[in-house]
PDB file of N, CA, C and O in Angstrom:
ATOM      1  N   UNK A   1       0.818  -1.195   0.000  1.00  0.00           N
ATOM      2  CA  UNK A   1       0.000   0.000   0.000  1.00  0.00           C
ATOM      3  C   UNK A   1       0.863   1.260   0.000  1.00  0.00           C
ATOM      4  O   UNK A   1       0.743   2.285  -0.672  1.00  0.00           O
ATOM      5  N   UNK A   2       1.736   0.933   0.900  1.00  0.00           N
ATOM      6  CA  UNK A   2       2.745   2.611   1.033  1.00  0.00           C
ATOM      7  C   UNK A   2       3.325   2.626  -0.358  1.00  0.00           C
ATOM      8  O   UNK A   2       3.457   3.698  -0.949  1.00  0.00           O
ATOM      9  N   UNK A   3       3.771   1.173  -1.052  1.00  0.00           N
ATOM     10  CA  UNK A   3       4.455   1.843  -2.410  1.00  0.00           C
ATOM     11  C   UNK A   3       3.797   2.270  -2.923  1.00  0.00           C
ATOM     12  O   UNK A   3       4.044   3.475  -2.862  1.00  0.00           O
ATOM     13  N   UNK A   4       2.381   1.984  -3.911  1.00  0.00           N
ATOM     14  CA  UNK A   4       1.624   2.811  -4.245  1.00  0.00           C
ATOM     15  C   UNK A   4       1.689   4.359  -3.959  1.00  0.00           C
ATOM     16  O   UNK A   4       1.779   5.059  -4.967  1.00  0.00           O
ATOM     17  N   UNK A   5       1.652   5.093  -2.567  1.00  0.00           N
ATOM     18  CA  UNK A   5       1.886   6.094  -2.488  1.00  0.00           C
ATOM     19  C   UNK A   5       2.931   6.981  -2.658  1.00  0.00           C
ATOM     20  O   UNK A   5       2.829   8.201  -2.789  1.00  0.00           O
ATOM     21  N   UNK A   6       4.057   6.242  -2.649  1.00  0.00           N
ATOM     22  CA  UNK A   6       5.587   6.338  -3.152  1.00  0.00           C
ATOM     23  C   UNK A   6       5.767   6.960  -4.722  1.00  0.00           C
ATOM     24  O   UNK A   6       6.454   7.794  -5.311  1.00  0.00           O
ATOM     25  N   UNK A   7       4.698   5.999  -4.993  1.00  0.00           N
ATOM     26  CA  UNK A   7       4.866   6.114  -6.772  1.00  0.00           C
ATOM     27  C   UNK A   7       4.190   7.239  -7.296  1.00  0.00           C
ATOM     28  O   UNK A   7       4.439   7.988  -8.241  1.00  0.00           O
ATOM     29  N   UNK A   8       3.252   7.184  -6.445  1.00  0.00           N
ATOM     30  CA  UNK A   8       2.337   8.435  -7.004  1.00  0.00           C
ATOM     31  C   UNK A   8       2.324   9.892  -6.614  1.00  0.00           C
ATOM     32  O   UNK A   8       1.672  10.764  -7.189  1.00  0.00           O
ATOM     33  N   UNK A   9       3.423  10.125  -5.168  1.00  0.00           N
ATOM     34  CA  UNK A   9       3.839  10.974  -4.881  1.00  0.00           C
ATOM     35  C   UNK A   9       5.689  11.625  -6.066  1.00  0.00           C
ATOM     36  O   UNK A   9       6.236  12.677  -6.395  1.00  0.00           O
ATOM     37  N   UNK A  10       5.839  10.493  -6.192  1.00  0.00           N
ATOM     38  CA  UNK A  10       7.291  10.538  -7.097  1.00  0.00           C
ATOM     39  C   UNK A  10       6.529  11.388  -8.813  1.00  0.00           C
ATOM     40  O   UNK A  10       6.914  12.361  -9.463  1.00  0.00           O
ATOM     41  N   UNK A  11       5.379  10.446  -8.998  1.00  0.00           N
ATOM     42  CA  UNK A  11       5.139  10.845 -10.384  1.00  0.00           C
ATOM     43  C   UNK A  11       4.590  12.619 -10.367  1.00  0.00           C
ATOM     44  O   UNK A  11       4.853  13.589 -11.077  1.00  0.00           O
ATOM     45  N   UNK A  12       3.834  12.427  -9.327  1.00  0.00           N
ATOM     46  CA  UNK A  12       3.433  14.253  -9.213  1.00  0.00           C
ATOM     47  C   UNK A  12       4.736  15.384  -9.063  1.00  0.00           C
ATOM     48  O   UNK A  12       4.872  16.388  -9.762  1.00  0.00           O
ATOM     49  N   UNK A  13       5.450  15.031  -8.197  1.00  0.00           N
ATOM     50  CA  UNK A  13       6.741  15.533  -8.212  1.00  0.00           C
ATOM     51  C   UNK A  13       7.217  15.762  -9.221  1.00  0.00           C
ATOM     52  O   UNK A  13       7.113  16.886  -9.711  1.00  0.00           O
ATOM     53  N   UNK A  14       7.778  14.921  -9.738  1.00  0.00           N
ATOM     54  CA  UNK A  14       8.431  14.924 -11.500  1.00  0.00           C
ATOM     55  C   UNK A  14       7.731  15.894 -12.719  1.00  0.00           C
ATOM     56  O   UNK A  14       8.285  16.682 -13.486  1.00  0.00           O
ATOM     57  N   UNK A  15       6.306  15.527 -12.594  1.00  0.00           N
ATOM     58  CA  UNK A  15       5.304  16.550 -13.203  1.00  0.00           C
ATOM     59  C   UNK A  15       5.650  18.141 -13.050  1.00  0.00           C
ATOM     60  O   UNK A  15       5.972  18.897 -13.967  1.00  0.00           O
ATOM     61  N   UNK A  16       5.472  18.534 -11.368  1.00  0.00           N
ATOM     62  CA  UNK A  16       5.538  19.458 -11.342  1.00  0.00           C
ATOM     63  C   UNK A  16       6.849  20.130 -11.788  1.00  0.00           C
ATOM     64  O   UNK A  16       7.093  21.290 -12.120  1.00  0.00           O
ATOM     65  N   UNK A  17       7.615  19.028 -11.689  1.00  0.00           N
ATOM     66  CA  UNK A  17       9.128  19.947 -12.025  1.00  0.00           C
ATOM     67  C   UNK A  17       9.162  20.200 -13.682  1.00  0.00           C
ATOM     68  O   UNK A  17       9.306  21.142 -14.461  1.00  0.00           O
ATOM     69  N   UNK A  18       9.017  19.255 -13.708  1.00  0.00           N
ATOM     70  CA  UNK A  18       9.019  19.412 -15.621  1.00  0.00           C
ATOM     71  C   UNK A  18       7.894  20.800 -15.772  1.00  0.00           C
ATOM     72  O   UNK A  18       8.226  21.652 -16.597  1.00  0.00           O
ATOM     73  N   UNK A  19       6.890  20.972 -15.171  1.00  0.00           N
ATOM     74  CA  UNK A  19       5.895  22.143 -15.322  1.00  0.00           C
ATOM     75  C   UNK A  19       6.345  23.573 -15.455  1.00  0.00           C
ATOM     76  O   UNK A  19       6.158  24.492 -16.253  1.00  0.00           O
ATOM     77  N   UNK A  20       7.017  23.377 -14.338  1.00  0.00           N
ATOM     78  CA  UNK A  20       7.724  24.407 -13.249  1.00  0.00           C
ATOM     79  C   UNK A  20       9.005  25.118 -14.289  1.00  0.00           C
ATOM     80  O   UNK A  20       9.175  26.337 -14.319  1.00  0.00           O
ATOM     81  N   UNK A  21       9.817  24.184 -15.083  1.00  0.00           N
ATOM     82  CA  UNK A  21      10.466  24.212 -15.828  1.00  0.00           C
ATOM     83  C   UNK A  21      10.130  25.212 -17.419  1.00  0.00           C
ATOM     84  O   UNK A  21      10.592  26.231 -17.933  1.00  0.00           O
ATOM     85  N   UNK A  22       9.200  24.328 -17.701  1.00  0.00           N
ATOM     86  CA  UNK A  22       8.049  25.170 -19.065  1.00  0.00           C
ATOM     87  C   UNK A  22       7.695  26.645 -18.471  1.00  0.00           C
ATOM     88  O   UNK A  22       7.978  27.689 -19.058  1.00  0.00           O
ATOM     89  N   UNK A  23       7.257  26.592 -17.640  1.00  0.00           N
ATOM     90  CA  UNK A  23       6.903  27.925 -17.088  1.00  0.00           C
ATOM     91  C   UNK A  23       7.981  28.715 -17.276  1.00  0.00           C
ATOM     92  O   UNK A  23       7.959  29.608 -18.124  1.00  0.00           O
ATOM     93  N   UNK A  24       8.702  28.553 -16.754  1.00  0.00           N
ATOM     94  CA  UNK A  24      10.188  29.493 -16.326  1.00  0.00           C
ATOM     95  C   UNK A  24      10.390  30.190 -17.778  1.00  0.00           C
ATOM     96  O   UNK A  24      10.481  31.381 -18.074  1.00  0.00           O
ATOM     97  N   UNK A  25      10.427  28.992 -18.594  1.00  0.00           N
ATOM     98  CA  UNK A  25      11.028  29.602 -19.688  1.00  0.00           C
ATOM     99  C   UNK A  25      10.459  29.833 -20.570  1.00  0.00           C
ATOM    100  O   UNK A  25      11.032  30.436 -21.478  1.00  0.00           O
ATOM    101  N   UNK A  26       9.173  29.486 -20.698  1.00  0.00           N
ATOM    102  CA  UNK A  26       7.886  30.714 -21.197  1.00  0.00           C
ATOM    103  C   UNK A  26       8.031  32.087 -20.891  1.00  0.00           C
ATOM    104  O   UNK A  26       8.028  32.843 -21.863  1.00  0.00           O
ATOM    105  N   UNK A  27       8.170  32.642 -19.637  1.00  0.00           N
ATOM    106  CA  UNK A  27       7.829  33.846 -18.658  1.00  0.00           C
ATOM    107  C   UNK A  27       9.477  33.866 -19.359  1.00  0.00           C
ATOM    108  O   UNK A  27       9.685  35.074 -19.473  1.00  0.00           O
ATOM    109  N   UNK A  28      10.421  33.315 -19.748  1.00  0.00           N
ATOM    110  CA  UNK A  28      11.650  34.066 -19.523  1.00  0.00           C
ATOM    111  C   UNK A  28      11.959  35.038 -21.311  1.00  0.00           C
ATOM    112  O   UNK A  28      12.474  36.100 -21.659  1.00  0.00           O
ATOM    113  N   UNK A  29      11.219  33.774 -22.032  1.00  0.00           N
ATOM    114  CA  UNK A  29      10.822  34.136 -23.896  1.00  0.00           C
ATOM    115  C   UNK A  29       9.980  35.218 -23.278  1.00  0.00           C
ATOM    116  O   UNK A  29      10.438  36.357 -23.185  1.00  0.00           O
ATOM    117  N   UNK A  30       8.868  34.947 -22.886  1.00  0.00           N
ATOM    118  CA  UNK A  30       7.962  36.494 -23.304  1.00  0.00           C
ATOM    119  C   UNK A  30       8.499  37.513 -22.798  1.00  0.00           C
ATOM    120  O   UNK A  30       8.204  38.472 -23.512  1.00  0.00           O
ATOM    121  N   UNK A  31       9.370  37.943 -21.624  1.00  0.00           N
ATOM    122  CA  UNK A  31      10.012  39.055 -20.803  1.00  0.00           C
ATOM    123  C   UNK A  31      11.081  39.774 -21.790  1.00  0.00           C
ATOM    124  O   UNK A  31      11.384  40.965 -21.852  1.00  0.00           O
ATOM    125  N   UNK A  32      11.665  38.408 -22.720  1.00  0.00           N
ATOM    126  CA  UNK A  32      12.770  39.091 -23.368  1.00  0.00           C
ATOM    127  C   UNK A  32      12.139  39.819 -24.820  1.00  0.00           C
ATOM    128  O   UNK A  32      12.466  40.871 -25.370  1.00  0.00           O
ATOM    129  N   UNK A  33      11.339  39.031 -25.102  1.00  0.00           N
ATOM    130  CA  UNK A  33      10.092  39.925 -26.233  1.00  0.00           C
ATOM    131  C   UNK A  33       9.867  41.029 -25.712  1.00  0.00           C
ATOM    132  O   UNK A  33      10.644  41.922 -26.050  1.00  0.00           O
ATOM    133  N   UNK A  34       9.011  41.310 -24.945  1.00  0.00           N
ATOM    134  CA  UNK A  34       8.381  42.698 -24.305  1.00  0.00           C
ATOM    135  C   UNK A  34       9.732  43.705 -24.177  1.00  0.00           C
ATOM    136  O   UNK A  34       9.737  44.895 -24.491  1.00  0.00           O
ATOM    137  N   UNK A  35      10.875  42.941 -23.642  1.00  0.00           N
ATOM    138  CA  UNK A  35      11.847  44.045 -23.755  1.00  0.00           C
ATOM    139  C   UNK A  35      12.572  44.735 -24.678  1.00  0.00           C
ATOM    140  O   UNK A  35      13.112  45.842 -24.667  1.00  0.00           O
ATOM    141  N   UNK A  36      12.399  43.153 -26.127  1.00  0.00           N
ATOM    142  CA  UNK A  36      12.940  44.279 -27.741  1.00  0.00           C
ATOM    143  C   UNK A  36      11.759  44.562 -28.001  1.00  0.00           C
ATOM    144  O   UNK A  36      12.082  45.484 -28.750  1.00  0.00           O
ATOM    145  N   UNK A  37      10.671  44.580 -28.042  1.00  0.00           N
ATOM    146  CA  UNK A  37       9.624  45.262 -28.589  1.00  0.00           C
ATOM    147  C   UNK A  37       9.596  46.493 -27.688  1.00  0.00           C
ATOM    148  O   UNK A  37       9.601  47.387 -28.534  1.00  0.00           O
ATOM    149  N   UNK A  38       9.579  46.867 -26.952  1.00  0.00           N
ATOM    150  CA  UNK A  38      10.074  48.266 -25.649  1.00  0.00           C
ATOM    151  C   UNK A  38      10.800  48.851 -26.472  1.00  0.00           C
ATOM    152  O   UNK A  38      10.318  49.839 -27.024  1.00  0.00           O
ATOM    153  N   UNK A  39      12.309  48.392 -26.846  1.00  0.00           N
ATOM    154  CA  UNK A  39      13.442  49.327 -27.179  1.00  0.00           C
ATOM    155  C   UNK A  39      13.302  49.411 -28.699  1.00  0.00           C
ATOM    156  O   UNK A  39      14.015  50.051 -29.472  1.00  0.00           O
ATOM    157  N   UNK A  40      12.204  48.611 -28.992  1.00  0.00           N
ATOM    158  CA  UNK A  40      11.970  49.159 -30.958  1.00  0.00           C
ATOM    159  C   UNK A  40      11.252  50.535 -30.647  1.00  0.00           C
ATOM    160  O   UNK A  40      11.667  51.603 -31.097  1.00  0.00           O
ATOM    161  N   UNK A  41       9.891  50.387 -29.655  1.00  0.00           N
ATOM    162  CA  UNK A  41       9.264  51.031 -29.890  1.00  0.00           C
ATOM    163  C   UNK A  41       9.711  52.276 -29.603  1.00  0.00           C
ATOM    164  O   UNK A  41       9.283  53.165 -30.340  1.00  0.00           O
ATOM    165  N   UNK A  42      10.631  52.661 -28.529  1.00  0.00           N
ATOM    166  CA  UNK A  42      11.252  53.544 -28.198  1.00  0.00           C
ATOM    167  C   UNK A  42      12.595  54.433 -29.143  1.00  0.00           C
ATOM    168  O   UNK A  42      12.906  55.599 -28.901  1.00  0.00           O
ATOM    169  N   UNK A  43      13.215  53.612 -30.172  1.00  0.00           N
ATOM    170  CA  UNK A  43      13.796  53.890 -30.837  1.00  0.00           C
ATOM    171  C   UNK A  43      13.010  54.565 -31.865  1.00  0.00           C
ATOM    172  O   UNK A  43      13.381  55.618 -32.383  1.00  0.00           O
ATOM    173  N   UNK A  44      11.820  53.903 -32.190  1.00  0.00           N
ATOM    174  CA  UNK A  44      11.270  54.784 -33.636  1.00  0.00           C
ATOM    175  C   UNK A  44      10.183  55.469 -33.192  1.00  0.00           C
ATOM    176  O   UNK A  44       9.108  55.352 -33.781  1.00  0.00           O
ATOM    177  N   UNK A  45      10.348  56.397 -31.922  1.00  0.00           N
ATOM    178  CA  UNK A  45       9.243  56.954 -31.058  1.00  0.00           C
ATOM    179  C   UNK A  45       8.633  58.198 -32.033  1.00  0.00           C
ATOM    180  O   UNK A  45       7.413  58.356 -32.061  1.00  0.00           O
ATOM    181  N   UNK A  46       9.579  59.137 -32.885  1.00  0.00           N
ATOM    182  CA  UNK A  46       9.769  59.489 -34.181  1.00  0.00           C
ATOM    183  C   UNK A  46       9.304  59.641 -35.103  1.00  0.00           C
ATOM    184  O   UNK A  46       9.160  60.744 -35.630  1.00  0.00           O
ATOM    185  N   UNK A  47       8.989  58.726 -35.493  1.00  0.00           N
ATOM    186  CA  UNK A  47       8.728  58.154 -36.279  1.00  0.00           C
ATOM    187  C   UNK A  47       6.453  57.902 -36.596  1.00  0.00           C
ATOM    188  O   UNK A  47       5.729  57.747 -37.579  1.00  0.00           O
ATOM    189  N   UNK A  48       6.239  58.015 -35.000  1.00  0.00           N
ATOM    190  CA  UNK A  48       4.816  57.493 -34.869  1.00  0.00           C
ATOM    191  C   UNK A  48       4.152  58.838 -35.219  1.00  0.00           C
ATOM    192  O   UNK A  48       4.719  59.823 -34.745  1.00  0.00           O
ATOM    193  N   UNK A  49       3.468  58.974 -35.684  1.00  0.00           N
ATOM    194  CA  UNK A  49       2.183  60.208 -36.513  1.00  0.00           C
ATOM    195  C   UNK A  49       0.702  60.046 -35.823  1.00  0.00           C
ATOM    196  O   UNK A  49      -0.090  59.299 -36.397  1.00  0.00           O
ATOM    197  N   UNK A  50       0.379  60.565 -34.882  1.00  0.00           N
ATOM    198  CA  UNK A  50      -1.317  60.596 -34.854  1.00  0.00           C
ATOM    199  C   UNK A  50      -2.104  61.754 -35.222  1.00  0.00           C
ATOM    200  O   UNK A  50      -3.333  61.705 -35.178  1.00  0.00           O
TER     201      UNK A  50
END
């Protein structure tokens, strides 16, 4: 019975890390986007006509 819980505590674990992982480096791609799209927009500030 306890292995059962062993296993299924191990497999959630593993999950979350692998999750935890994707995340990171989702949030780390979109941060570095937002920051050249920032310094485009700021460079051709100039440039914008309304």
């Amino acid at each position: 019975m306890n292995e059962k819980t062993y296993k299924a505590m191990k497999g959630a674990g593993i999950g979350n890390i692998v999750l935890g992982v994707i995340v990171l480096a989702t949030g780390l791609a979109c941060g570095i986007l937002a920051l050249i799209n920032g310094a485009r927009l700021i460079r051709h500030k100039s440039d914008i006509i309304f």
